[in-house]
N, C-alpha and C positions, 0 to 999 in steps of 0.2 A: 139600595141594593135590590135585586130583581129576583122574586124569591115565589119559586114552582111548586108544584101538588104532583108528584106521582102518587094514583091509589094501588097500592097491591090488595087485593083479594082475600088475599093468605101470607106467610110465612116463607111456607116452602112449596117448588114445582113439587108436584107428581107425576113422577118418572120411573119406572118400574128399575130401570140401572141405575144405582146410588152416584156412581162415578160421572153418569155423563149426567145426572140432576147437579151435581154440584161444580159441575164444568158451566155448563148452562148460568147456573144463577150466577156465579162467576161473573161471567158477561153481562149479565145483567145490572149487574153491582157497577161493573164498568161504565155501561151506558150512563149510567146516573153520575157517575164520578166526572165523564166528559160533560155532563147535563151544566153540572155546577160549575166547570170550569167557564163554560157558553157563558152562562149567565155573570159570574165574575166578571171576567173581562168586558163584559158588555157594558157594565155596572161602571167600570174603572174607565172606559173609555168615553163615555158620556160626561164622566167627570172632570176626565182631562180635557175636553172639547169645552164643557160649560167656563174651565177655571184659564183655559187659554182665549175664549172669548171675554173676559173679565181684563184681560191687559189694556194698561195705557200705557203704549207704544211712547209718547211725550213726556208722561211724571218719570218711567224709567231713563229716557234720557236725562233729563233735568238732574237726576236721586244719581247717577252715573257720572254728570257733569261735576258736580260738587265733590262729589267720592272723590274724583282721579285727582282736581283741583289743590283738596284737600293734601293727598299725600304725593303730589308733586311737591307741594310748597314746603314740605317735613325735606323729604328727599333732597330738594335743593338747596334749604337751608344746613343741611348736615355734611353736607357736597364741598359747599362754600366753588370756589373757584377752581375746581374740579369737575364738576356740574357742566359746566361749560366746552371742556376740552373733551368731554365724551360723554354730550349729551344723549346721544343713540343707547347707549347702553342703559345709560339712566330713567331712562323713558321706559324702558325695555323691564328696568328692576319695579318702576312705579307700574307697570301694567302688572308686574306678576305681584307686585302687597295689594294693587287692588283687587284683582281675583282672589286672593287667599282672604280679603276682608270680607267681600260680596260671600265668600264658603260659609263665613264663621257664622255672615247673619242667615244662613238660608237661603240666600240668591242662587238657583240654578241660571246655568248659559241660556241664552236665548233659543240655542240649538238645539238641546237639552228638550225644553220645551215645548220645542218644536216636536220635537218625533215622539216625546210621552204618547200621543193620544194614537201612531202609527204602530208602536209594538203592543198596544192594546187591539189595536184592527186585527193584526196579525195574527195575534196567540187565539181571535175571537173563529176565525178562519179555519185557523188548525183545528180546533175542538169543532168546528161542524163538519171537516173532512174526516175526524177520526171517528164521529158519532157514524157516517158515510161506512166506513171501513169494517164500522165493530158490526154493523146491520148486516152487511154482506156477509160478515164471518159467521155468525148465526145461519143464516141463510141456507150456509153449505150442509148444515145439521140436517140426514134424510127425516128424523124426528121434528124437528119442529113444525109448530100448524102451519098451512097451506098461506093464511093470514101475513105471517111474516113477510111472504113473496111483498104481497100487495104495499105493504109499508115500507119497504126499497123502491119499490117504483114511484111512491110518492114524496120519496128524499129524493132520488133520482131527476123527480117531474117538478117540485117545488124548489127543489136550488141546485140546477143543472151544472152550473158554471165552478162549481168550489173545488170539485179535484181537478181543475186545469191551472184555478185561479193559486191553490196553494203549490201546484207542481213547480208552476211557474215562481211562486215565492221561494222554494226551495232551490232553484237553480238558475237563480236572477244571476249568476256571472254565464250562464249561456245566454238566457234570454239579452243580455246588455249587450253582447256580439254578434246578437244577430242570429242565433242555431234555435232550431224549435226542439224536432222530436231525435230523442238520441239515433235514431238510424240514420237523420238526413245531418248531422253535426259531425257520424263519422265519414258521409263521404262529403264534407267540408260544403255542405250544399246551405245557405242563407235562409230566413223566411222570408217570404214578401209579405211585410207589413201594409196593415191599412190603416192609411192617415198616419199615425206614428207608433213609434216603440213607448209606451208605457208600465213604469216598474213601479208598482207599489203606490200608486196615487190615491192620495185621498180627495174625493169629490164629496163634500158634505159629509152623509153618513154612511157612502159606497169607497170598499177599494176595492182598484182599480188594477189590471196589469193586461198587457199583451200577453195571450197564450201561444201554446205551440203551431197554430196553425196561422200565427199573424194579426190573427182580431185580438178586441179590445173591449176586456170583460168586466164586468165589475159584481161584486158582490155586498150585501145592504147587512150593515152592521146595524140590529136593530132587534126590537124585541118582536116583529113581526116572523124572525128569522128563527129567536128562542123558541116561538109560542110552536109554530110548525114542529122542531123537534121534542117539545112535551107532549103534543096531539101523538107524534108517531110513537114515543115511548109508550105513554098511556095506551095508545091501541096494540101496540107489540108488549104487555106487560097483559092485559086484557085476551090475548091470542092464549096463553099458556094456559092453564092447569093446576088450582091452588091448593094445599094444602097450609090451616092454621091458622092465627091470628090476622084477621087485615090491618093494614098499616097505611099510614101516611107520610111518603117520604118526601125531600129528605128529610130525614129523622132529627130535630132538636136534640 
């Protein structure tokens, strides 16, 4: 598990308006709650990658062969010369005791498997767009230091592509037909793609998707990705104003 140091300073901002100091840390609180989320999924996702590179593709055939073999031969023997006269359906009964056997030991579907490691990319994505989201919302605060500016611009400059790349995850039934930005989808107008339409692809440890304007983006699930938003936290936690005890979060 991938586990960060925000230092706070102090306790509490000083802010001469009580209301809008506890609006503030508020957010603050947030950033770190997206912080852990980052980190989570990233953690869970590496794991899914490490424990789907660990399959043999062979011994599960083989552990699969014997399974189905197994409770064919129950089935047919209980069948008797019934078995015969509607072996479709039989076949049909022995696929579903075999899946309900593969449940009982712990056998997830191969498909299953397959995409574990794809809603870990995703959920990793979301939490860097909404870390994106919660920085601008501060932003708008005429109080906050100047400093804050500079720390949007370098989530902005260090991972350009994540509000298109998760726009585009949230409205992959436009993107799969072809519409990019809602104004050109309602006068029924297409993207022109380059090279191809891309949804959700994982490339190593980049997903991947076609944005609204046609190209083909990818974003690097990685701790090189976490570390940038700890740096800007700690500098946007650094930018403020402490009052109190200093602390080391997150807090065991």
């Amino acid at each position: 598990m991938h586990i960060f140091e925000l230092r706070y300073p102090g306790t509490w901002l000083k802010f001469d308006d009580d209301a809008l100091r506890n609006e503030i840390q508020v957010m603050l609180q947030n950033l770190e709650e997206i912080l852990i989320e980052v980190a989570i999924s990233l953690s869970m996702f590496e794991a899914a990658v490490a424990t789907s590179s660990q399959r043999n593709p062979r011994e599960e055939f083989e552990r699969d062969f014997e399974l189905r073999a197994k409770i064919e031969t129950l089935i047919r023997e209980k069948a008797g010369d019934k078995y015969y006269q509607n072996s479709e359906a039989y076949q049909l009964m022995s696929e579903s005791e075999l899946r309900a056997y593969k449940y009982e030991l712990g056998i997830l579907p191969r498909s299953y498997l397959h995409k574990i490691p794809f809603v870990h990319a995703h959920t990793f994505v979301y939490a860097v767009d909404s870390f994106g989201k919660f920085l601008e919302a501060l932003g708008l605060y005429e109080s906050v230091p100047k400093l804050l500016n500079e720390c949007i611009d370098e989530f902005n400059r260090l991972i350009p592509s994540v509000k298109k790349i998760r726009n585009s995850a949230m409205h992959i039934e436009d993107r799969s037909r072809g519409y990019g930005t809602p104004s050109e989808k309602r006068k029924g107008k297409k993207m022109e793609t380059y090279g191809f339409l891309g949804l959700g692809n994982l490339e190593g440890n980049y997903l991947c998707y076609t944005i609204d304007d046609g190209t083909y983006q990818r974003i690097e699930i990685s701790t090189t990705v976490l570390n940038i938003l700890v740096k800007i936290m700690n500098d946007v936690i650094l930018s403020f104003q402490w009052k109190g005890k200093a602390y080391i979060g997150p807090r065991y």
